[in-house]
MARZAKE-733331 format. One record per atom (N, C-alpha, C): y, z, x; chain; residue number from 1; atom name; residue in three letters. Coordinates in steps of 0.02 Angstrom, whole numbers, always signed. Each point is the difference from the previous one (the first is absolute). Layout:
BEGIN
[site [Y, Z, X], 'A', NUM, 'CA', 'Ala']
...
REM end
This chain:
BEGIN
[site [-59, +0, +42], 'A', 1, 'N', 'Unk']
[site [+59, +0, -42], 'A', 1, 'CA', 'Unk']
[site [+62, +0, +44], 'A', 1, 'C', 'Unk']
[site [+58, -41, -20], 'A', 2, 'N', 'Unk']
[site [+45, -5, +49], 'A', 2, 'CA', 'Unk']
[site [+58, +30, -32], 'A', 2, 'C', 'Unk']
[site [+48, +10, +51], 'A', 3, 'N', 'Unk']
[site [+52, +45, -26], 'A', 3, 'CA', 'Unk']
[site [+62, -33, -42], 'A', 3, 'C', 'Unk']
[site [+18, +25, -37], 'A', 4, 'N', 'Unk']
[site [+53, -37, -44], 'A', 4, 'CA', 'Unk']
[site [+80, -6, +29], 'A', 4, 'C', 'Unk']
[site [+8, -49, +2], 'A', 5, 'N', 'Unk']
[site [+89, -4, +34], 'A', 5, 'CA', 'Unk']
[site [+47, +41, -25], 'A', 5, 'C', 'Unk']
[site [+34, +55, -6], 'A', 6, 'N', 'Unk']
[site [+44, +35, -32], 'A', 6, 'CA', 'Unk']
[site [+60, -7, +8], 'A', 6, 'C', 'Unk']
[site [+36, +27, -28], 'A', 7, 'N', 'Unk']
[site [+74, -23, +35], 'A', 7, 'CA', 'Unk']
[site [+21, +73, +25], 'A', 7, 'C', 'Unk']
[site [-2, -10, +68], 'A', 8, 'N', 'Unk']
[site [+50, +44, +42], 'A', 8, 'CA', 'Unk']
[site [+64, +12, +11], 'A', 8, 'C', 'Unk']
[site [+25, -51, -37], 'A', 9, 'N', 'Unk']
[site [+80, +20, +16], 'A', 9, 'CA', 'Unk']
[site [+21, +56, -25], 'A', 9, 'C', 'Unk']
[site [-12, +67, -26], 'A', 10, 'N', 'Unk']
[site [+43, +65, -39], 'A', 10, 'CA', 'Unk']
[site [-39, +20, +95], 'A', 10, 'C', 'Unk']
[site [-54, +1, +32], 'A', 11, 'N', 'Unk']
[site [-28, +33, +27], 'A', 11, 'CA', 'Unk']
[site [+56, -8, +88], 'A', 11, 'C', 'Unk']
[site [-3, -78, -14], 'A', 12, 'N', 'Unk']
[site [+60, -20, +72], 'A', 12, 'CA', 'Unk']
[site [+70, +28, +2], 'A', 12, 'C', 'Unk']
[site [+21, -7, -96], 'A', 13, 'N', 'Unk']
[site [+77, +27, +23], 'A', 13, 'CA', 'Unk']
[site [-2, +49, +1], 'A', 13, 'C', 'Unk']
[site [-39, +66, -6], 'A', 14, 'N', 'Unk']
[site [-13, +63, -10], 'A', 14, 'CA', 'Unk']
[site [+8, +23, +96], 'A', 14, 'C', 'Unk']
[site [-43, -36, +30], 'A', 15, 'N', 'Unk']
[site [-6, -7, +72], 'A', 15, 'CA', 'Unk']
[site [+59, -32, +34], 'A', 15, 'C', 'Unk']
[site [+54, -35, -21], 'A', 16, 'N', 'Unk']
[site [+38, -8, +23], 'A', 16, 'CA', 'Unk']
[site [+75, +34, -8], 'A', 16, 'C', 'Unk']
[site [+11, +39, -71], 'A', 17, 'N', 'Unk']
[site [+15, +37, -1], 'A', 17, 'CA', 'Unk']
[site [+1, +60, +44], 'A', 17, 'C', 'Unk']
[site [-66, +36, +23], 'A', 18, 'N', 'Unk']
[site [-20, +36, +44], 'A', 18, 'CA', 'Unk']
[site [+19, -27, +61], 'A', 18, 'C', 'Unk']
[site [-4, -32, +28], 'A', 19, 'N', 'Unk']
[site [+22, -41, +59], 'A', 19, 'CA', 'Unk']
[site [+62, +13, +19], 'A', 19, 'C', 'Unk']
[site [+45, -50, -56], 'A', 20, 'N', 'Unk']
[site [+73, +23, +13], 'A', 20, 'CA', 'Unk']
[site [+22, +67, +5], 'A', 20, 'C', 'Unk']
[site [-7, +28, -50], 'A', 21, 'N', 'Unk']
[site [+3, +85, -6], 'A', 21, 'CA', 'Unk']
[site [-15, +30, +62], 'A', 21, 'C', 'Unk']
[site [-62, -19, +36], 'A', 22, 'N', 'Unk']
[site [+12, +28, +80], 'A', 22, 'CA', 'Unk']
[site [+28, -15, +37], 'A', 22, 'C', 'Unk']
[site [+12, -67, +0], 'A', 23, 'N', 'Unk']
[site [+78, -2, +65], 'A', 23, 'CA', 'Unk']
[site [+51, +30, -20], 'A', 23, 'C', 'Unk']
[site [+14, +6, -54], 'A', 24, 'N', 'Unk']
[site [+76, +49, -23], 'A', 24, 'CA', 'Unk']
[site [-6, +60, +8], 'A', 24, 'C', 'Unk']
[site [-67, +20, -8], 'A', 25, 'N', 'Unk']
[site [+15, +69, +49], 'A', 25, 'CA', 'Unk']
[site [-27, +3, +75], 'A', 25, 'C', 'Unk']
[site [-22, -52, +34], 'A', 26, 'N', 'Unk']
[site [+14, +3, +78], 'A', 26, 'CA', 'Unk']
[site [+64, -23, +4], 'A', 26, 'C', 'Unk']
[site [+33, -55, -21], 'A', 27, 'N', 'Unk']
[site [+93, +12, +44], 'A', 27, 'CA', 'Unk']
[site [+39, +61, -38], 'A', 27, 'C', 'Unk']
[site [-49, +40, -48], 'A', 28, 'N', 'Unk']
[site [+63, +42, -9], 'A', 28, 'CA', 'Unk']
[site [-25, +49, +58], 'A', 28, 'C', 'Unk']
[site [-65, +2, -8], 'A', 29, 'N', 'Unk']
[site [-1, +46, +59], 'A', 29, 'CA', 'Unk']
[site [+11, -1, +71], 'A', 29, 'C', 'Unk']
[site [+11, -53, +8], 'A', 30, 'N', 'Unk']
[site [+34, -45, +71], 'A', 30, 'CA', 'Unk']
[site [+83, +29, +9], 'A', 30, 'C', 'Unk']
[site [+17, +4, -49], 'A', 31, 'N', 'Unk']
[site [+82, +39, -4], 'A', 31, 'CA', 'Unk']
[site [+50, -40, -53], 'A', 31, 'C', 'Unk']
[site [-36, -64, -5], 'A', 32, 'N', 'Unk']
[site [+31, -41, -70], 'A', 32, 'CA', 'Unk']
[site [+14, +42, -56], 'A', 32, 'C', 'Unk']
[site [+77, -12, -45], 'A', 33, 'N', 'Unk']
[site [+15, +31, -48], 'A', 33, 'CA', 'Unk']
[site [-70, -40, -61], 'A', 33, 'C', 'Unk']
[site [-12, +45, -65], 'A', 34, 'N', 'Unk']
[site [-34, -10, -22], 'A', 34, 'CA', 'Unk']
[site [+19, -76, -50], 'A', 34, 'C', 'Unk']
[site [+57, +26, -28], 'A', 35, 'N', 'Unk']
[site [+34, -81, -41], 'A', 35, 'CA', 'Unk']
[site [-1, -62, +44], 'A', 35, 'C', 'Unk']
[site [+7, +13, +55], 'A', 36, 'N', 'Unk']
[site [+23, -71, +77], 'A', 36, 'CA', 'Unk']
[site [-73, -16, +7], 'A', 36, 'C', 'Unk']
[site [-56, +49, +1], 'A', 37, 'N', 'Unk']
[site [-84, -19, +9], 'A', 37, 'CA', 'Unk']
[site [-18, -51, -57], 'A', 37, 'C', 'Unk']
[site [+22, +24, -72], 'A', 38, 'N', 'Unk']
[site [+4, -14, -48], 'A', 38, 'CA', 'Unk']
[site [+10, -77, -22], 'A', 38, 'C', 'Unk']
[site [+70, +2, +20], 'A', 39, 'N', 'Unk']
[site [+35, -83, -21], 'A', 39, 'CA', 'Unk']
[site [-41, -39, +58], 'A', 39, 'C', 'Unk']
[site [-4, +32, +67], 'A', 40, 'N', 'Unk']
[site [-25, -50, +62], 'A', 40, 'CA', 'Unk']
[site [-75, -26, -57], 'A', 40, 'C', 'Unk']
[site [-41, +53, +0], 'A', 41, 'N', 'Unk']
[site [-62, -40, -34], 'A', 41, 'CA', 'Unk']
[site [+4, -37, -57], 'A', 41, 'C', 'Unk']
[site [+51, +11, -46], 'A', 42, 'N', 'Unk']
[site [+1, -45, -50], 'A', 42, 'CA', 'Unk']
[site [+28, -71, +34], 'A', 42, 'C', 'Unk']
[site [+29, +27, +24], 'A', 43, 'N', 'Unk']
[site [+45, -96, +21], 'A', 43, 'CA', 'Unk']
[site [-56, -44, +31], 'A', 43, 'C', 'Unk']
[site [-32, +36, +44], 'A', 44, 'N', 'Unk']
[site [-62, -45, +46], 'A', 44, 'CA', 'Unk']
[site [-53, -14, -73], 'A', 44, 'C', 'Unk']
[site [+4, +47, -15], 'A', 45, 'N', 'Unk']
[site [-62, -22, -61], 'A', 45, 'CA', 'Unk']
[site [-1, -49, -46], 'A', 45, 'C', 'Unk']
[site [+82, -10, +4], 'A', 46, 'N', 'Unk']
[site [+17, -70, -45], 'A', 46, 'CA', 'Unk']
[site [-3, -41, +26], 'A', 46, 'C', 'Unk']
[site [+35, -7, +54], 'A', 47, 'N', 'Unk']
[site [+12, -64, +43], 'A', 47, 'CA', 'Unk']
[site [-64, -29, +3], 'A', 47, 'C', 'Unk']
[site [-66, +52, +15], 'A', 48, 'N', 'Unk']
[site [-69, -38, +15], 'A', 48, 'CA', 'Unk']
[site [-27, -14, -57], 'A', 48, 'C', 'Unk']
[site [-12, +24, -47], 'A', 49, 'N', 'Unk']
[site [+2, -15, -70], 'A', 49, 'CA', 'Unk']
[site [+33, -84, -15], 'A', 49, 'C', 'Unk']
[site [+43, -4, +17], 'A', 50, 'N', 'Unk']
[site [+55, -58, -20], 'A', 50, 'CA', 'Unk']
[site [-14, -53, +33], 'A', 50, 'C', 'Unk']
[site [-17, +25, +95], 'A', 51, 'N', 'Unk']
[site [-53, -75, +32], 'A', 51, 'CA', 'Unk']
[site [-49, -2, -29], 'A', 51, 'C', 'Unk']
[site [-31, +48, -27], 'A', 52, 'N', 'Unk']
[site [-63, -15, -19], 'A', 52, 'CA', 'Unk']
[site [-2, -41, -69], 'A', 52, 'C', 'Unk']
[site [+9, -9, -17], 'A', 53, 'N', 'Unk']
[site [+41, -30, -63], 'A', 53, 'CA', 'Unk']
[site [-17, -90, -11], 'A', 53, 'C', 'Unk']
[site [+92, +34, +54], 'A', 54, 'N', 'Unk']
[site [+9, -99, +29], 'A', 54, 'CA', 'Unk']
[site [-45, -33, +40], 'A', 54, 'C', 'Unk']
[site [-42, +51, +27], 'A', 55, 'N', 'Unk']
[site [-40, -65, +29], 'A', 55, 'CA', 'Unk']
[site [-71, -14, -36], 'A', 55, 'C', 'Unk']
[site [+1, +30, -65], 'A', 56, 'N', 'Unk']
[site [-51, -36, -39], 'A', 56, 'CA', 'Unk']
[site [+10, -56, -32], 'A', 56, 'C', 'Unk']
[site [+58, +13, -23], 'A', 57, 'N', 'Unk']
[site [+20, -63, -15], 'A', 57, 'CA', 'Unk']
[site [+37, -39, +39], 'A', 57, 'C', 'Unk']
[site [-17, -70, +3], 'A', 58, 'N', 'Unk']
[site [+27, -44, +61], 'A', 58, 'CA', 'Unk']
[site [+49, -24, -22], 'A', 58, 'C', 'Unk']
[site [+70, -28, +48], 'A', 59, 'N', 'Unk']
[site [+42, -39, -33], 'A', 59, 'CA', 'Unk']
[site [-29, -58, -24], 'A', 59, 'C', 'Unk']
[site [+50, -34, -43], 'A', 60, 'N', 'Unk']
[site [-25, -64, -45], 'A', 60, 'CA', 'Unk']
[site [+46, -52, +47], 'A', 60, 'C', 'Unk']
[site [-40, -45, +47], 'A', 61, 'N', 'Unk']
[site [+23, -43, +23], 'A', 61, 'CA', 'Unk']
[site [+31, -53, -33], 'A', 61, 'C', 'Unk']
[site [+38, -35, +49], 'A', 62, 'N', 'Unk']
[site [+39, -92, -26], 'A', 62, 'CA', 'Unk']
[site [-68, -37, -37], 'A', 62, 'C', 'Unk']
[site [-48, +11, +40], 'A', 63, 'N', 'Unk']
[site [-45, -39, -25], 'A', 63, 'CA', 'Unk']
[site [-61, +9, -63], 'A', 63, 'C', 'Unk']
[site [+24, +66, -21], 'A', 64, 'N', 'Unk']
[site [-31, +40, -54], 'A', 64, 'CA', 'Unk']
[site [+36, +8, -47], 'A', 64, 'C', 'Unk']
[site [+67, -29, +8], 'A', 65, 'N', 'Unk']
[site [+45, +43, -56], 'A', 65, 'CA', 'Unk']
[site [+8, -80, -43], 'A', 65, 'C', 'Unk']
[site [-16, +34, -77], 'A', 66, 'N', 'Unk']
[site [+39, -60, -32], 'A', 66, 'CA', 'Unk']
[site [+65, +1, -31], 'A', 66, 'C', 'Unk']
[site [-3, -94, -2], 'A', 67, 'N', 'Unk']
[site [+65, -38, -7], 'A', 67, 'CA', 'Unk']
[site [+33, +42, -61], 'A', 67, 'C', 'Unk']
[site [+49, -8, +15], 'A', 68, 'N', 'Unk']
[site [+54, +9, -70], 'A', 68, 'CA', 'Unk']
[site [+21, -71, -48], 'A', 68, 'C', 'Unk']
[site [-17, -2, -38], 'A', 69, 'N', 'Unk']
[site [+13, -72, -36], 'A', 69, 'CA', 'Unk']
[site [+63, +31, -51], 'A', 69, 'C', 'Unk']
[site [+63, -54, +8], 'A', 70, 'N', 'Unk']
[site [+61, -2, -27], 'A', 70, 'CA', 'Unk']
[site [-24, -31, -80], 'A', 70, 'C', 'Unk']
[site [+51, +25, -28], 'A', 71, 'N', 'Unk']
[site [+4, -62, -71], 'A', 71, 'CA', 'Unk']
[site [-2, -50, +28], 'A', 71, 'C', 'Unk']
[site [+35, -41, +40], 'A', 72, 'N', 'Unk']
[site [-5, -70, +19], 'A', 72, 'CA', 'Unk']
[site [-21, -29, +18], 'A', 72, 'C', 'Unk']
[site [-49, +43, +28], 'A', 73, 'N', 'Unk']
[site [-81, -27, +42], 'A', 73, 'CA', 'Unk']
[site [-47, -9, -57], 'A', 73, 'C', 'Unk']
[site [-11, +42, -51], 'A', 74, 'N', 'Unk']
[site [-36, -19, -47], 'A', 74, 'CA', 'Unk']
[site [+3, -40, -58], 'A', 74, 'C', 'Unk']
REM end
């Protein structure tokens, strides 16, 4: 009997949650104010979030993109 595919994602962001949550308290404990630990991890978390993003989706090249047809073309 083989195992059934589940969905893990509550189980990953649960773990990544945890993740972040520990670097905010190693730079606070590093001497970082706790709000400055704070915004630092949110900002990185977006930004990579945000490449991660854009590079799933690819730009739409010259040669992928379609024409625009005018009234006068048609």
């Amino acid at each position: 009997m083989g195992r059934r595919r589940g969905n893990h994602r509550p189980r990953i962001a649960l773990w990544t949650l945890v993740l972040l949550a520990d670097i905010i308290l190693l730079m606070v404990s590093a001497g970082l104010s706790g709000p400055a630990a704070l915004v630092a991890v949110v900002a990185v978390t977006a930004t990579g979030v945000a490449a991660w993003r854009l590079a799933r989706h690819p730009a739409l090249s010259r040669a992928d993109a379609v024409p625009v047809v005018t009234r006068r073309q048609a």
